[in-house]
matplotlib code that plots the C-alpha trace (Angstrom):
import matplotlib.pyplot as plt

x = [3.2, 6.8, 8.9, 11.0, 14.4, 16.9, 20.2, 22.8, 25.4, 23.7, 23.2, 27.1, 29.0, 26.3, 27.2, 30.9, 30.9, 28.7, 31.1, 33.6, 34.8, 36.5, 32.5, 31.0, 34.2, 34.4, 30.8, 31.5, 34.5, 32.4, 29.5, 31.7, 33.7, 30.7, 28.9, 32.2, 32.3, 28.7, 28.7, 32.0, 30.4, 26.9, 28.7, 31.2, 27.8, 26.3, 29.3, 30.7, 28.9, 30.2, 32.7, 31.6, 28.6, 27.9, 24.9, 25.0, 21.1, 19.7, 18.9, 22.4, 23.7, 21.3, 21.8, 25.6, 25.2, 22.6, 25.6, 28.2, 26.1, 24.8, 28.2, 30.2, 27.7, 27.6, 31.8, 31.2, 29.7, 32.2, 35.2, 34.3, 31.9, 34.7, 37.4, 34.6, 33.4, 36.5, 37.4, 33.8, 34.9, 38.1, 38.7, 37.0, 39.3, 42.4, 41.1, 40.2, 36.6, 35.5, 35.4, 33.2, 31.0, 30.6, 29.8, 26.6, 23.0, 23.2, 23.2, 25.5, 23.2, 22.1, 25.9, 26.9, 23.2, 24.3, 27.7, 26.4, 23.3, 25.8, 27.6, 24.7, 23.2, 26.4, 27.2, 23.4, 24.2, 26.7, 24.1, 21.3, 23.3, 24.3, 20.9, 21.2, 23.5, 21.8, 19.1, 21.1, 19.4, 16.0, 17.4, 17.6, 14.6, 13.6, 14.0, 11.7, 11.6, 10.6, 13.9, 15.6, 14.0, 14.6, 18.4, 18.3, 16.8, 19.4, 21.9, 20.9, 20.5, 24.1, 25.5, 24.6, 25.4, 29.4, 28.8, 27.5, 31.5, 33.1, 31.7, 32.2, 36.2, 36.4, 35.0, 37.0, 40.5, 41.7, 43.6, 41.8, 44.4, 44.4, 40.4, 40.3, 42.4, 40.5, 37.5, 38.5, 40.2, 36.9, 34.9, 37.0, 36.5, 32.5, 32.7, 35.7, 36.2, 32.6, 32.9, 36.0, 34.4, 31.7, 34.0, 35.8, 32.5, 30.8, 34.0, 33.6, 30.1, 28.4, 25.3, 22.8, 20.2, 23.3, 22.4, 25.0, 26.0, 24.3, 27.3, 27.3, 24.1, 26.1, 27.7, 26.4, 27.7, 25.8, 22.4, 23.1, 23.6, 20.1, 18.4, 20.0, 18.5, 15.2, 14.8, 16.8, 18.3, 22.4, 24.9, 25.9, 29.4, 27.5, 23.9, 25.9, 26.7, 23.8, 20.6, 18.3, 15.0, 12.7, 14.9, 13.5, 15.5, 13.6, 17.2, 17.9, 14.6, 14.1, 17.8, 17.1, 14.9, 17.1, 20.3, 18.4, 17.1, 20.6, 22.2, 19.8, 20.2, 23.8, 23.8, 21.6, 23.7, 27.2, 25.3, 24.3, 28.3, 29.6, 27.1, 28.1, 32.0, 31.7, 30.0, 33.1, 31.9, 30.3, 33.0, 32.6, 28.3, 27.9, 30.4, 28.3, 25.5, 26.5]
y = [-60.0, -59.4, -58.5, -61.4, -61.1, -62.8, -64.2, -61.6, -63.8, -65.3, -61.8, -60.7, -64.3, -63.9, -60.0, -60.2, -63.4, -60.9, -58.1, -60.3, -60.2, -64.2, -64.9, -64.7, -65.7, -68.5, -69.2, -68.3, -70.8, -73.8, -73.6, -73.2, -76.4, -78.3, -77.1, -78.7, -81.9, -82.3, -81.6, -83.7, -86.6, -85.9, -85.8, -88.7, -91.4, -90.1, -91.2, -93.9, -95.2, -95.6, -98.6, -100.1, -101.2, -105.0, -103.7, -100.6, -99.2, -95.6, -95.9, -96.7, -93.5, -91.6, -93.3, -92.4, -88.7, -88.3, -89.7, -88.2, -84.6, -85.2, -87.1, -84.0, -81.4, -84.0, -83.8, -80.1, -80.5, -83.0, -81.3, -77.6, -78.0, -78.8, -76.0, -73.3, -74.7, -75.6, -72.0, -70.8, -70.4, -70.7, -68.4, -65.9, -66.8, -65.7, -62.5, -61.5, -61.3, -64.4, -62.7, -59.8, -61.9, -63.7, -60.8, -60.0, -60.9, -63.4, -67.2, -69.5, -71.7, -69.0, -68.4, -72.2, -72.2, -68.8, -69.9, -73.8, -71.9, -69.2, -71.9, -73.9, -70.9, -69.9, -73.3, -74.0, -70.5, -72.8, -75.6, -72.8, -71.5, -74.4, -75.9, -74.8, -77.4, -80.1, -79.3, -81.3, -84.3, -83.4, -83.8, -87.8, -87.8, -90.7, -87.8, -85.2, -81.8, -84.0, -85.7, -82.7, -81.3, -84.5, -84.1, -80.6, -81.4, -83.7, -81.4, -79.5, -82.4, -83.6, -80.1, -79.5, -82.7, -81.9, -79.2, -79.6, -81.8, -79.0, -76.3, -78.5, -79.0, -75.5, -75.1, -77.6, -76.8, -73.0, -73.6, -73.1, -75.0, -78.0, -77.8, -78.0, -81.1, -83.3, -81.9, -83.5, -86.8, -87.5, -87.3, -89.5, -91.5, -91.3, -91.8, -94.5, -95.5, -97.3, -98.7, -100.3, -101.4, -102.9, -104.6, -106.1, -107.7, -109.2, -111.0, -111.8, -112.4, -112.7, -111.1, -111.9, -110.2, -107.8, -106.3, -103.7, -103.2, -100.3, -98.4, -97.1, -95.2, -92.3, -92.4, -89.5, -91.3, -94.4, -92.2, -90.8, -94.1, -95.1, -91.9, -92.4, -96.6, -95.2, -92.6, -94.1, -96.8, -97.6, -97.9, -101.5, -101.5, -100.6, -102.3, -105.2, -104.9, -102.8, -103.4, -101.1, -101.1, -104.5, -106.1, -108.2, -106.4, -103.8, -101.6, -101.9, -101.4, -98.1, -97.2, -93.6, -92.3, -94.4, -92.6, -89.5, -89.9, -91.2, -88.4, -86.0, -86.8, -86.7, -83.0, -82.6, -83.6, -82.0, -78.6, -79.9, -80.4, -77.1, -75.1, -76.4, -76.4, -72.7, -71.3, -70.8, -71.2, -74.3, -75.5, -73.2, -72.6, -74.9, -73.5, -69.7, -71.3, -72.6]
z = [62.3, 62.4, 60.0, 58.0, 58.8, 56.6, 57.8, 57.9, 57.5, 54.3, 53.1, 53.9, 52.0, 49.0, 48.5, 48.6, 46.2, 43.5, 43.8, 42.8, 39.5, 40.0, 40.3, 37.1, 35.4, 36.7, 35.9, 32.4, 32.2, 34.0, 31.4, 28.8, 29.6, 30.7, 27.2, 25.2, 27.3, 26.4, 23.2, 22.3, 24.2, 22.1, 18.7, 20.1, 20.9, 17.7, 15.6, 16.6, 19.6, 22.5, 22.9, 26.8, 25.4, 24.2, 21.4, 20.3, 21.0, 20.8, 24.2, 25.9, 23.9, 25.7, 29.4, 28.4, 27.7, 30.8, 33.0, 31.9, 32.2, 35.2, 36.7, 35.8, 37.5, 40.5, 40.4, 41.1, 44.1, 45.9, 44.8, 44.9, 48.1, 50.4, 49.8, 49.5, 53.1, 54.8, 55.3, 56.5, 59.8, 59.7, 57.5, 60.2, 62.4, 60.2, 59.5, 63.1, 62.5, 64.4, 67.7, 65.9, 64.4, 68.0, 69.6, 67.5, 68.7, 65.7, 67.3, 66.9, 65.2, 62.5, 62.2, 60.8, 58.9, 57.1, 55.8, 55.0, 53.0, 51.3, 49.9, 48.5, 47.1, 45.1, 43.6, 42.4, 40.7, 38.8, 38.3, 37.1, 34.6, 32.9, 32.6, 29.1, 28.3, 31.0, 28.2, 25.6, 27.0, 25.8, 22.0, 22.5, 24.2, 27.2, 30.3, 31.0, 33.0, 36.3, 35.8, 35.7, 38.5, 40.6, 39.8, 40.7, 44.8, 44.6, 44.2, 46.9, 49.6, 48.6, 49.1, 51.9, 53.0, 51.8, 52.9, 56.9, 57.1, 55.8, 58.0, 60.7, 59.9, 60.3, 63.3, 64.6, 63.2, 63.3, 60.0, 56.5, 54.9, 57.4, 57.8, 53.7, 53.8, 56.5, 54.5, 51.6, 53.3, 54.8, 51.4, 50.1, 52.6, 52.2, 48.3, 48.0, 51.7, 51.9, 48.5, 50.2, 53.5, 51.5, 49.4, 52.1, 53.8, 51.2, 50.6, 54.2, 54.0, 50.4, 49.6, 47.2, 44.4, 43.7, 47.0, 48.7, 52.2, 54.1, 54.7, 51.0, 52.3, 53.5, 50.2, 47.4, 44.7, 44.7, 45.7, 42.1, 40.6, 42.2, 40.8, 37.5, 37.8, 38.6, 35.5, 33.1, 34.1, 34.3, 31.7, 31.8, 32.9, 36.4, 35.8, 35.7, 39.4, 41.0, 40.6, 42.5, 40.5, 40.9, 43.5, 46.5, 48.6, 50.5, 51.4, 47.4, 45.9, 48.6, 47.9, 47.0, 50.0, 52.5, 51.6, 51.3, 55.0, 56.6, 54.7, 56.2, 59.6, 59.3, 58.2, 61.3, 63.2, 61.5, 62.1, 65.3, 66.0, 64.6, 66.5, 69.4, 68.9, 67.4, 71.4, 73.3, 76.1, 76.1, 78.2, 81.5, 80.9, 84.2, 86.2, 85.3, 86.3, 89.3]

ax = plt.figure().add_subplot(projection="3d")
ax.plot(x, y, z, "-o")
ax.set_aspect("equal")
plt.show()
């Protein structure tokens, strides 16, 4: 057998974030403020309640502290994901090393896959280390490790789903800066644009058993609002709009895997895209052959 080779480009991004002393300060300062949201919010519920809620129950304190948790890690990812990704390439390109890193037997594909993977693997660094404080939950009780575990793979899918537009910006775009922006313009798109487009046809065209539009499957968001309806449920202010659980609607009562699968295939084919933007020279290979 051969020997296992790991990514060189993986190896490279994942040693220069470590030697970095911004790396595990930043680290430090993100559990720390994600320790005081949580324990503010978990003193907050436990004294006064929590004011959205028509009946005040043990159990709606506890879907509101699993949310807000789990919301702020999920924040992380589409805000952080994009300006770490947006200058993969890019960022390459400004220093001069694009051509270097071109000229290696390393293919293009490996390339894209090694900075997408670098990425993930540094923020679920973020998302380990605060599973202390994601540990909070078990003090109210109603989730288990599977749940946790569950919201971790989803983590990961989502990332690199962020992730896959933001590489692909910057292989598009030979500025950081304007790849970041586009990068971020687009997610907002994904995770406010949809909610807008779906808006916009059911007023067109009502729907019915609180059913949503399949257009909102390519947004992260509402896959975490289906994977917090299936272990928890949802806090009322959205239960009272979605309903994924029990509904006759096979696209709602599948919700999670669906979105999971589009949102798959659409990283698929990002890397797809950015490999084959990043070969330069895709555009003469049938004139060589010729």
């Amino acid at each position: 057998m051969g020997r296992y080779r790991t990514n060189a480009v993986y190896t490279k991004e994942l040693k220069q974030s470590v030697r970095n002393i911004k790396f595990p300060i930043t680290v430090g300062l993100y559990c720390f403020i994600v320790a005081c949201i949580g324990l503010f919010t978990l003193v907050a519920i436990s004294a006064y309640g929590y004011p959205i809620y028509s009946t005040y129950t043990i159990k709606q304190d506890f879907i509101t502290f699993y949310s807000v948790l789990f919301g702020l890690e999920f924040a992380l990812v589409i805000f952080v994901v994009p300006a770490i990704t947006g200058g993969a390439i890019s960022g390459e390109r400004d220093h001069g090393t694009l051509d270097l890193l071109l000229a290696t037997n390393l293919g293009h594909y490996r390339i894209i896959m090694g900075k997408l993977i670098s990425v993930v693997s540094k923020l679920l660094i973020y998302v380990i280390s605060s599973l202390p404080v994601l540990a909070l939950i078990f003090t109210m009780g109603g989730a288990g490790l599977t749940d946790l575990m569950m919201y971790m793979l989803l983590i990961l899918l989502t990332s690199l789903y962020i992730g896959s537009f933001g590489v692909l910006m910057s292989v598009i775009f030979r500025k950081t800066s304007t790849a970041m922006a586009v990068t971020y313009i687009w997610i907002m798109f994904i995770a406010l644009g949809t909610i807008s487009v779906a808006l916009m046809s059911n007023a067109i065209v009502p729907s019915s058993n609180n059913s949503l539009s399949p257009v909102l499957l390519l947004n992260p968001v509402i896959t975490l609002f289906s994977l917090l309806d299936a272990q928890i449920g949802l806090p009322e202010i959205v239960g009272s709009y979605i309903k994924f659980e029990n509904n006759t609607s096979f696209v709602m009562n599948n919700w999670l895997m669906l979105s999971i699968s589009v949102q798959f295939v659409v990283t698929v084919i990002n890397v797809l895209l950015a490999t084959h933007f990043l070969n330069p020279f895709r555009g003469r290979a049938k004139k060589y052959v010729s």
